[in-house]
TITI-758486 format. One record per atom (N, C-alpha, C, CB): x, y negated, z negated; residue in one letter. Coordinates in pm, whole numbers, padded with zeros to 5 digits, always signed. Each point is the difference from the previous one (the first is absolute). Glycine has a CB too. Layout:
N
XYZA;...
END
This chain:
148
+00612-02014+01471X;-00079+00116-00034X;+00039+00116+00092X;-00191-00147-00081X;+00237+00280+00009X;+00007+00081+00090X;-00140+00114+00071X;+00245-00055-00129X;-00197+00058+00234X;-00149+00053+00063X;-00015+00147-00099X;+00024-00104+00312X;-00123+00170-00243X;-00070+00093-00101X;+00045+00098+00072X;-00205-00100-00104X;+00236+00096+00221X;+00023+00177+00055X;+00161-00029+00085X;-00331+00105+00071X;+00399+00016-00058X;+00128-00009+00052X;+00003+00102+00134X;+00106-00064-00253X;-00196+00016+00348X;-00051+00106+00098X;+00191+00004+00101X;-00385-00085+00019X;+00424-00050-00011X;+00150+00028+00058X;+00129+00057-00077X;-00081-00182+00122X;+00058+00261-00250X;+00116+00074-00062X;-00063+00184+00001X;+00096-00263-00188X;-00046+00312+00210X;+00013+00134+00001X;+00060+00051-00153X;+00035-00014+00280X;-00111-00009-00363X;+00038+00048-00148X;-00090-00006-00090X;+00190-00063+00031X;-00178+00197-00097X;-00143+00053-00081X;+00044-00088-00155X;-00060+00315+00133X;+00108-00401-00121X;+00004-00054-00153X;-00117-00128+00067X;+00318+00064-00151X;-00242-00131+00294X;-00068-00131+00011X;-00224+00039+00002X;+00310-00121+00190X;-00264+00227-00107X;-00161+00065+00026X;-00077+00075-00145X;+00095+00071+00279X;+00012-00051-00357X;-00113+00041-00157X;-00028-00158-00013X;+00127+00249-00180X;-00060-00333+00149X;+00005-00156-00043X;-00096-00065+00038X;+00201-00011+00006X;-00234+00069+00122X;-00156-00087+00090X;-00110+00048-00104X;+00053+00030+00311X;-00061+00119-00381X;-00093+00021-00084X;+00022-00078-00127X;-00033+00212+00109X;+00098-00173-00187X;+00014-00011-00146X;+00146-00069-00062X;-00161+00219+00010X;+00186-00328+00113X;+00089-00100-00021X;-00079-00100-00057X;+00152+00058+00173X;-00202-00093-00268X;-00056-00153-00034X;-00068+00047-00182X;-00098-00111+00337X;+00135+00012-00404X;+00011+00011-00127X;-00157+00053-00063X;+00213-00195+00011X;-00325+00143+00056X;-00098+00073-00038X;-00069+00105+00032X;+00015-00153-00040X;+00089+00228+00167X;-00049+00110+00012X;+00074+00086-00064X;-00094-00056+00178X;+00189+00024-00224X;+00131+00089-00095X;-00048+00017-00150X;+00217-00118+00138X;-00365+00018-00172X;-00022-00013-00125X;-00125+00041-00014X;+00150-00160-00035X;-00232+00180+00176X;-00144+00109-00018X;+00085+00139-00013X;-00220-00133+00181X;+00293+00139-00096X;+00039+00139-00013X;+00075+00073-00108X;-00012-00052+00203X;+00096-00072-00289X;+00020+00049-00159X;-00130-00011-00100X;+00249-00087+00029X;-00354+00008-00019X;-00104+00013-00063X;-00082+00172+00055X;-00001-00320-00022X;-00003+00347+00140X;-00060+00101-00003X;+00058+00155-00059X;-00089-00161+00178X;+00244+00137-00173X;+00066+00070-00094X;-00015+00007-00142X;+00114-00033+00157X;-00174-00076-00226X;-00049+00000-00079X;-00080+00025-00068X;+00084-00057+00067X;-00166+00088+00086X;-00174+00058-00056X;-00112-00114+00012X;+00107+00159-00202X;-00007-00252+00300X;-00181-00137-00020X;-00037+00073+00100X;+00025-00300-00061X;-00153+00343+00122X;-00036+00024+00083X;-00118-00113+00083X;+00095+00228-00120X;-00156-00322-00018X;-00098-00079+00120X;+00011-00118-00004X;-00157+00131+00003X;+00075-00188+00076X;+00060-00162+00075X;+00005-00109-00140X;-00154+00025+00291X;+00070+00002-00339X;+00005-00112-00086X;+00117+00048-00129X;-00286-00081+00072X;+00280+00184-00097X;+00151+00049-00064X;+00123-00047+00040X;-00098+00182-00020X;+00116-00172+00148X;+00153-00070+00081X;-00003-00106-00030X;+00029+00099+00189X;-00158-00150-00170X;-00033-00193-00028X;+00048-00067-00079X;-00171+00016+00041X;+00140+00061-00145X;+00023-00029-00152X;+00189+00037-00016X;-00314+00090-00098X;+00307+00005+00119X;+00143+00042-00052X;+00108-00080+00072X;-00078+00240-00049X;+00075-00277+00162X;+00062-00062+00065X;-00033-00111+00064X;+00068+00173-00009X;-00200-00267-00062X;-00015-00158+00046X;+00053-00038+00119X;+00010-00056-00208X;-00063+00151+00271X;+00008-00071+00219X;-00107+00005+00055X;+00199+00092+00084X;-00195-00201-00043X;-00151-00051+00072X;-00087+00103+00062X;+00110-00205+00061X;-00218+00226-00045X;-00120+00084+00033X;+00051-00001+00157X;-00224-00071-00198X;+00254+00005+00247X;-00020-00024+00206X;+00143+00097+00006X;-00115-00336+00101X;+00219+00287-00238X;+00158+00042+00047X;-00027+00177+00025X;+00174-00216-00183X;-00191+00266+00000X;-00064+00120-00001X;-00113+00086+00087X;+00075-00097-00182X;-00163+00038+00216X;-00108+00063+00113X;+00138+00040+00126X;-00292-00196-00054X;+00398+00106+00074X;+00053+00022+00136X;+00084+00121-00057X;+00004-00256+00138X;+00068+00246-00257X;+00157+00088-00012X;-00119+00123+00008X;+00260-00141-00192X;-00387+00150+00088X;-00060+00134+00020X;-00046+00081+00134X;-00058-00091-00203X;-00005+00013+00246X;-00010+00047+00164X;+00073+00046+00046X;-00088-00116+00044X;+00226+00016-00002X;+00113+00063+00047X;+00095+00136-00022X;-00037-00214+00007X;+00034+00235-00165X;+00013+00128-00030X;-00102+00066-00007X;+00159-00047-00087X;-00253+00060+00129X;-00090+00102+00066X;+00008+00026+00124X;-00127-00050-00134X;+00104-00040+00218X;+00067-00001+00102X;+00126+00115+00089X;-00087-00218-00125X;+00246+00159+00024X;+00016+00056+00018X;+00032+00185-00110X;+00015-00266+00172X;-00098+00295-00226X;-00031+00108-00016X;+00096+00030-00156X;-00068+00052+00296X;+00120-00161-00376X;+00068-00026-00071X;-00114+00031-00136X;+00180-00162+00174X;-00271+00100-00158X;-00169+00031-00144X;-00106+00022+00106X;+00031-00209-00242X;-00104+00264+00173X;-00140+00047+00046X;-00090-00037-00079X;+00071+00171+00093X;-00187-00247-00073X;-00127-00044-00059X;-00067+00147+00007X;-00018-00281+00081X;-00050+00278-00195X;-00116+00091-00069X;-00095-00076-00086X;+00157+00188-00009X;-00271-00124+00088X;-00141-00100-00072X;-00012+00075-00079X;-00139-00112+00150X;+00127+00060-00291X;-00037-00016-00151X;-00133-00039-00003X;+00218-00067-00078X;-00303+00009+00127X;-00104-00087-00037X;-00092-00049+00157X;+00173-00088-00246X;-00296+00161+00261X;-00092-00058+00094X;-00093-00088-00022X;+00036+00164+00071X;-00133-00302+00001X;-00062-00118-00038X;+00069-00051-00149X;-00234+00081+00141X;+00331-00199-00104X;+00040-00014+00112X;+00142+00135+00023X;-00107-00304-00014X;+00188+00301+00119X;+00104+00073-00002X;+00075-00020-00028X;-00044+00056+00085X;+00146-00015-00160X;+00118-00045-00094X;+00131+00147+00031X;-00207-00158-00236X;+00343+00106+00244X;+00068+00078+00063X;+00137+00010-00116X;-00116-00067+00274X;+00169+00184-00290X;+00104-00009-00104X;+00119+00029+00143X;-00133+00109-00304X;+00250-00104+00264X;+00131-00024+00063X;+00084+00114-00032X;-00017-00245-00014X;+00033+00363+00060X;+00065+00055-00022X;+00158+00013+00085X;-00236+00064-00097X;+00338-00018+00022X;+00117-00006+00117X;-00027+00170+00068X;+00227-00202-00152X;-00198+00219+00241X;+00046+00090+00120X;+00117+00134-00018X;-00050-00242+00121X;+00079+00331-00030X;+00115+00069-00048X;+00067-00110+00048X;-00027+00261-00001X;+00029-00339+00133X;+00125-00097+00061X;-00037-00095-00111X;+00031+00024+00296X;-00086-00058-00370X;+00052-00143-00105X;+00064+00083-00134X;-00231-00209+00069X;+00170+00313-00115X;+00126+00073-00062X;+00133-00010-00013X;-00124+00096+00049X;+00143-00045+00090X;+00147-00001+00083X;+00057-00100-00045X;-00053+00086+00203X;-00002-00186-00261X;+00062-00159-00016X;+00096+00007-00109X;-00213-00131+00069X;+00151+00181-00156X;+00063+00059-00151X;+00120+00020-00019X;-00160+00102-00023X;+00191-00054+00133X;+00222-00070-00052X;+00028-00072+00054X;+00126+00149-00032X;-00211-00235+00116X;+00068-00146+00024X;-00034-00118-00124X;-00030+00054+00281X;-00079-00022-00324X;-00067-00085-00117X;+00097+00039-00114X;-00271+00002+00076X;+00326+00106-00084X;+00073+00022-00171X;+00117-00026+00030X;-00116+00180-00118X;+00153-00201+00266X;+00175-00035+00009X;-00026-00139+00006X;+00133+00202+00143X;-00224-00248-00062X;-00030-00195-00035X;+00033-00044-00164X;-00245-00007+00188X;+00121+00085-00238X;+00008-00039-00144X;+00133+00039-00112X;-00260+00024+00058X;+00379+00093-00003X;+00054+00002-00081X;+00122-00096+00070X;-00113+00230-00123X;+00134-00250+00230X;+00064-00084+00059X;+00005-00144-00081X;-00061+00142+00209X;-00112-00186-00228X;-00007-00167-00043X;+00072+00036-00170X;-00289-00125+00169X;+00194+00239-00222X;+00071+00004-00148X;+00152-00017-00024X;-00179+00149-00037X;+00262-00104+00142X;+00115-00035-00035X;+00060-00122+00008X;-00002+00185+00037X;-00057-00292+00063X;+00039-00074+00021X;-00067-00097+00018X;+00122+00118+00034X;-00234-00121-00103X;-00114-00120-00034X;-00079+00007-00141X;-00041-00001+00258X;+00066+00126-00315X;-00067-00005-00111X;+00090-00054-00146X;-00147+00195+00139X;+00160-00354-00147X;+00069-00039-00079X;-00058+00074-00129X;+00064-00213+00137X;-00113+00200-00196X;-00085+00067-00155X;-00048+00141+00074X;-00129-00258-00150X;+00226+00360+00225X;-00042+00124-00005X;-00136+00028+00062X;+00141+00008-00190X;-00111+00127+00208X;-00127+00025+00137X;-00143-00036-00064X;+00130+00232+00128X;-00224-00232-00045X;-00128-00093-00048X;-00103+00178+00000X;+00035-00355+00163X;-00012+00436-00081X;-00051+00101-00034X;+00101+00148+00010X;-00221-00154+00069X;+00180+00228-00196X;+00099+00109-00017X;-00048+00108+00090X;+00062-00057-00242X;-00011+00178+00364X;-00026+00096+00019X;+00019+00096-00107X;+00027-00079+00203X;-00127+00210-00210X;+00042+00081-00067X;-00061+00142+00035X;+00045-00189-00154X;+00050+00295+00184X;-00062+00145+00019X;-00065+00063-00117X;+00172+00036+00159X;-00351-00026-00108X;-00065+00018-00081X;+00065+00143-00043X;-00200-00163+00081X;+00287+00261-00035X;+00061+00121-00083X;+00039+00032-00047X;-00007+00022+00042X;+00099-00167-00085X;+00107-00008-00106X;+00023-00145-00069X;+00113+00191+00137X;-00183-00274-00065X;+00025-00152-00050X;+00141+00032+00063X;-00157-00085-00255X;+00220+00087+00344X;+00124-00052+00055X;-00049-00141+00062X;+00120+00249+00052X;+00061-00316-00011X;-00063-00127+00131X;+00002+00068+00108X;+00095-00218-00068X;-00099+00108+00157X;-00011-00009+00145X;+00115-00010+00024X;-00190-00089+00039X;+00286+00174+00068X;+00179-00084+00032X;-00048-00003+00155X;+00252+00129-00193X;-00160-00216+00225X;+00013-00057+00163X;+00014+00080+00064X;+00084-00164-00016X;-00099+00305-00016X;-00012+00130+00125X;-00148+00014-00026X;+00252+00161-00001X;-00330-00185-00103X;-00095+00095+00014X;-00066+00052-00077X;+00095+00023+00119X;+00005+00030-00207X;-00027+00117-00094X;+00003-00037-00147X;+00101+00147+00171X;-00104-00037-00234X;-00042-00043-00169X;+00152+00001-00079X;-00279+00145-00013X;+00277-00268-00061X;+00182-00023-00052X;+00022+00072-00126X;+00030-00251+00086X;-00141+00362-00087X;-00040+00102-00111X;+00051+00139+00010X;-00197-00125-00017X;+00080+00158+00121X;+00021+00140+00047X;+00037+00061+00129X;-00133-00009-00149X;+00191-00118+00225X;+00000+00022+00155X;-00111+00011+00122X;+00165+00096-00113X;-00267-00129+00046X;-00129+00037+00063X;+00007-00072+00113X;-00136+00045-00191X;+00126+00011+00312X;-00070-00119+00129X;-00137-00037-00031X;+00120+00105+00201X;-00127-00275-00178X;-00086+00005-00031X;-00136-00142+00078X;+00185+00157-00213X;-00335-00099+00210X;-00125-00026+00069X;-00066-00105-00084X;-00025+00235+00104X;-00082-00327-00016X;-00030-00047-00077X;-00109+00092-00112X;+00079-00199+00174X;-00153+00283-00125X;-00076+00050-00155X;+00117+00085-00070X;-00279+00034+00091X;+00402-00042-00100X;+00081+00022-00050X;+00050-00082-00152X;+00012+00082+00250X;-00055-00246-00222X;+00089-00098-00097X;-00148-00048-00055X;+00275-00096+00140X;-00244-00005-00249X;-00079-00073-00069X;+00082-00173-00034X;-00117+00274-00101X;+00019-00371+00143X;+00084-00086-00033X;-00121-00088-00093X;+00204+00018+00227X;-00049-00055-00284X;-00026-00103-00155X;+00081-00112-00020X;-00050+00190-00122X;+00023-00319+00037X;+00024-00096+00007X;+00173+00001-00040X;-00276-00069-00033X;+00338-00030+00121X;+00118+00040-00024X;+00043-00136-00098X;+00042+00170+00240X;+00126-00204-00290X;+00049-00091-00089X;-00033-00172+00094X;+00218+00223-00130X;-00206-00204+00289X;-00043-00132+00020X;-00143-00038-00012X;+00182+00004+00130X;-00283+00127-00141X;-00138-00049+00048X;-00085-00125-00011X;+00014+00197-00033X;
END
């Protein structure tokens, strides 16, 4: 098992990795891209244990990645929002995902990007394979792709 933090390397890949190196924090944080915002939403969408989830959520609060906002007082109930720094994540998440599509998505990508300005795709810079657009996430719309 490798340990969780790389306090003896001097490198900002090993030190992002201490955050959002581990498969279910890579997958709250594409669900919140998505728009799940509350606990039992992640739950559901992504079937990981209540103790696993309570920790990945914390931790990206923590570190400053989502922010809880109370929705609901007696009892209190908290939705999940991402951050400008979990934002930021957003071209590491669309280069992950177009990365696996090329080379894991046997039956084709499982979800399509698309610039809501033109219905262009997504290309591996960024931008729209339409109109050149750089492009954000309230920029795209995604829909079920040929592997889904």
């Amino acid at each position: 098992m490798l340990p969780r933090t790389y306090q003896t390397q001097n490198c900002s890949i090993a030190r992002a990795l201490e955050i959002v190196g581990d498969r279910w924090t890579m997958l709250v944080i594409r669900s919140a891209f998505e728009g799940v915002r509350r606990f039992d939403d992640f739950q559901t969408a992504l079937g990981v244990a209540r103790n696993v989830l309570t920790d990945r959520l914390g931790r990206l609060c923590d570190e400053g990645i989502l922010r809880r906002h109370r929705y609901q007082e007696r009892p209190d109930r908290y939705e999940y929002r991402l951050t400008r720094k979990g934002v930021e994540l957003w071209p590491t998440m669309m280069s992950l995902m177009l990365w696996g599509d090329r080379h894991y998505a046997e039956n084709g990508p499982p979800a399509l990007i698309t610039h809501r300005g033109c219905g262009g795709g997504l290309t591996r810079g960024l931008t729209c394979d339409a109109c050149g657009a750089s492009l954000q996430p309230t920029d795209v719309e995604v829909f079920p792709g040929p592997g889904a």
